[in-house]
C-alpha positions in Angstrom: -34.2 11.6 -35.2 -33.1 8.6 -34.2 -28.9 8.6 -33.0 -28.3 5.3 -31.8 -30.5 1.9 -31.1 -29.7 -1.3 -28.6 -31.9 -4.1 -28.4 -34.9 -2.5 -26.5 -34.2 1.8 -26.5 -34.2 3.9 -28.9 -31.7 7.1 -28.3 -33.0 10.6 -30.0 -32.3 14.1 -29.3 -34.5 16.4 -27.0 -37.0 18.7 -28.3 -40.0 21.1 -26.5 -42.2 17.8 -26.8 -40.5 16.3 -24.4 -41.2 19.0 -21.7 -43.8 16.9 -19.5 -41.1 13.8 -19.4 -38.1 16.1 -18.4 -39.7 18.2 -15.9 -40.7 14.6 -14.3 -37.2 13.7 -14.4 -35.9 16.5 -13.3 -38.0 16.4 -10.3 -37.1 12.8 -9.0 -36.0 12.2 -5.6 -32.6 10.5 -7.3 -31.9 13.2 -9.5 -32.3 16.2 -6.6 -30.1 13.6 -4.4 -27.2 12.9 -7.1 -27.4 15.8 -9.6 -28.6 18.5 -8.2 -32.1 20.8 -8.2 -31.9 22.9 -11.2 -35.6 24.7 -9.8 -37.5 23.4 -12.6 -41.2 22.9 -11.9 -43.0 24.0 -14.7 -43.4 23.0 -18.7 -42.1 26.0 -19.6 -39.0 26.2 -17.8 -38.7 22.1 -18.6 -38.8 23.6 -22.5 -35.9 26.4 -21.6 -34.0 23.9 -20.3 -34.1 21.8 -23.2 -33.4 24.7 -25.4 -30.6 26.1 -23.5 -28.6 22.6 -22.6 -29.2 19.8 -24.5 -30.2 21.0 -27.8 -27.7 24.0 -27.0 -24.7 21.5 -27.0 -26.3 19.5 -29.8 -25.2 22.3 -32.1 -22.3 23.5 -30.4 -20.7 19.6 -30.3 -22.8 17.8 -32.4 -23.8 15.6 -28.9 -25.3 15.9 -25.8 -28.1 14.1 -23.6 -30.5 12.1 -25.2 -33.8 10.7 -24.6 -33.8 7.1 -24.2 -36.9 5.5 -25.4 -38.2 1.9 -25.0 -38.4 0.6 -28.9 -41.7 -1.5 -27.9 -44.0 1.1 -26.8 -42.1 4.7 -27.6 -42.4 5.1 -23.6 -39.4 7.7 -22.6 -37.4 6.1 -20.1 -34.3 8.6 -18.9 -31.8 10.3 -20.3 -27.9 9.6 -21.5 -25.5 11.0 -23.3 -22.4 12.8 -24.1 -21.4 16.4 -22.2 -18.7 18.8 -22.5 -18.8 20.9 -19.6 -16.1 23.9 -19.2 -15.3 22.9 -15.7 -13.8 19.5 -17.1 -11.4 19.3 -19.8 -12.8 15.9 -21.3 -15.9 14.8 -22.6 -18.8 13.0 -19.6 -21.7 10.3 -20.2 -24.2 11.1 -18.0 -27.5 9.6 -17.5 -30.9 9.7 -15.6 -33.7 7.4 -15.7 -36.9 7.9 -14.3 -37.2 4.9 -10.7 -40.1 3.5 -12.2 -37.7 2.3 -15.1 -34.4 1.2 -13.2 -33.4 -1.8 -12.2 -34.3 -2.5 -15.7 -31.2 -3.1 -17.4 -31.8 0.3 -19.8 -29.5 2.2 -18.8 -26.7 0.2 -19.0 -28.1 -0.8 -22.6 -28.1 3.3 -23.0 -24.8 3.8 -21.3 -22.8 0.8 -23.2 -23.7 2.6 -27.1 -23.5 5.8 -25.9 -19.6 4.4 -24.8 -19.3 2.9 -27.9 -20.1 5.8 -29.9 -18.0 8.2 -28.2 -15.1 5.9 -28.3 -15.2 4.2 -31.5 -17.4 6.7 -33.7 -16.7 10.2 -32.6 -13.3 8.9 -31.8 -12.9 10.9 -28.3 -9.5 9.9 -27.0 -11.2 10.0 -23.1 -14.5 9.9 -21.6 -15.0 10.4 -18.1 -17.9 10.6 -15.4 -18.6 12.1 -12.7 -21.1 10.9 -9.2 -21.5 12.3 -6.0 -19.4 9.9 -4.0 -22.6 7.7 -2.4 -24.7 6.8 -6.1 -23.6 3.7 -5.5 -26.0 2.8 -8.5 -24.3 4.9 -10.8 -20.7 3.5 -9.8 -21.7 0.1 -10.4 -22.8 0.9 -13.8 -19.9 3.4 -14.7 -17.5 0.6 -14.0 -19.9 -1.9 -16.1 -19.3 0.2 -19.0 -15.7 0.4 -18.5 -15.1 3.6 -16.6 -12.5 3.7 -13.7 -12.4 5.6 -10.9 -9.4 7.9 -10.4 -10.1 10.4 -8.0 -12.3 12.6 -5.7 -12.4 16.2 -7.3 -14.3 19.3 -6.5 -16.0 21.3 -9.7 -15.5 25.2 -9.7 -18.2 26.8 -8.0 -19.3 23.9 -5.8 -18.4 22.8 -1.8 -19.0 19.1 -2.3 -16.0 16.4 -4.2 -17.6 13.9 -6.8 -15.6 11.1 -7.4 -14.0 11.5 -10.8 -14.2 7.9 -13.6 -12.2 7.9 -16.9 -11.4 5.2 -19.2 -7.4 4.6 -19.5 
């Protein structure tokens, strides 16, 4: 089911098909730099992580991360979305593309609806992100889609600060 379009991507929610694409993702040097290793390396734990956090929050808060597809060939390009974590009290966009697709321009096409449908369809009164404080890439694009950074803060449960982006 399609959730949102731009002019080349397509954004849907996850399902167990897309276990090959996210345990790819998951693996990339960029995301176990910025995000983090979350030990997946096999289809089936690629499918339990599905299950358990994206399609989890899709019924808990009727959003979460989507797949981002490109509308010419169906080819899955990343991730982006909306996420409600319990260690921040507003709503984050967060995003992941696999390298061969950046530099592209699709996740800022992602990232801009996925603003615009927090903001003016969901109505959320804030949206926020958070980066470890060298993605450079992600910072430039955070403030492209009109996030601001306000602080460095450190999540419960970790020993690093991310630098904290909200919109006013």
């Amino acid at each position: 089911m399609s959730i949102l379009e731009t002019e080349r991507t397509r954004l849907r929610e996850l399902h167990e098909g897309d276990a090959a694409f996210t345990l790819e993702l998951l693996n990339e040097p960029g995301w176990l730099r910025f995000i983090g290793d979350r030990g997946i390396r096999t289809e089936d734990a690629a499918r339990e992580y599905i299950e358990k956090g994206p399609v989890a929050m899709y019924g808990k808060h009727g959003f979460g991360l989507w797949a981002v597809e490109r509308k010419s060939d169906g080819a899955t390009l990343g991730m982006c979305g909306l996420i409600k974590r319990d260690t921040l009290d507003d709503v984050d966009i967060g995003f992941a593309f696999l390298e061969r697709h950046s530099g592209q321009g699709y996740a800022f096409e992602a990232a801009n609806a996925v603003m615009a449908h927090a903001l003016q369809t969901l109505k959320l009164p804030r949206v926020v992100a958070i980066t470890s404080v060298d993605n450079d890439k992600s910072i430039r694009l955070l403030g492209k889609v009109g996030l601001k950074f306000e602080k460095l803060i450190r999540l419960a449960g970790s020993d690093e600060d991310v630098r904290l982006f909200g919109t006013e």
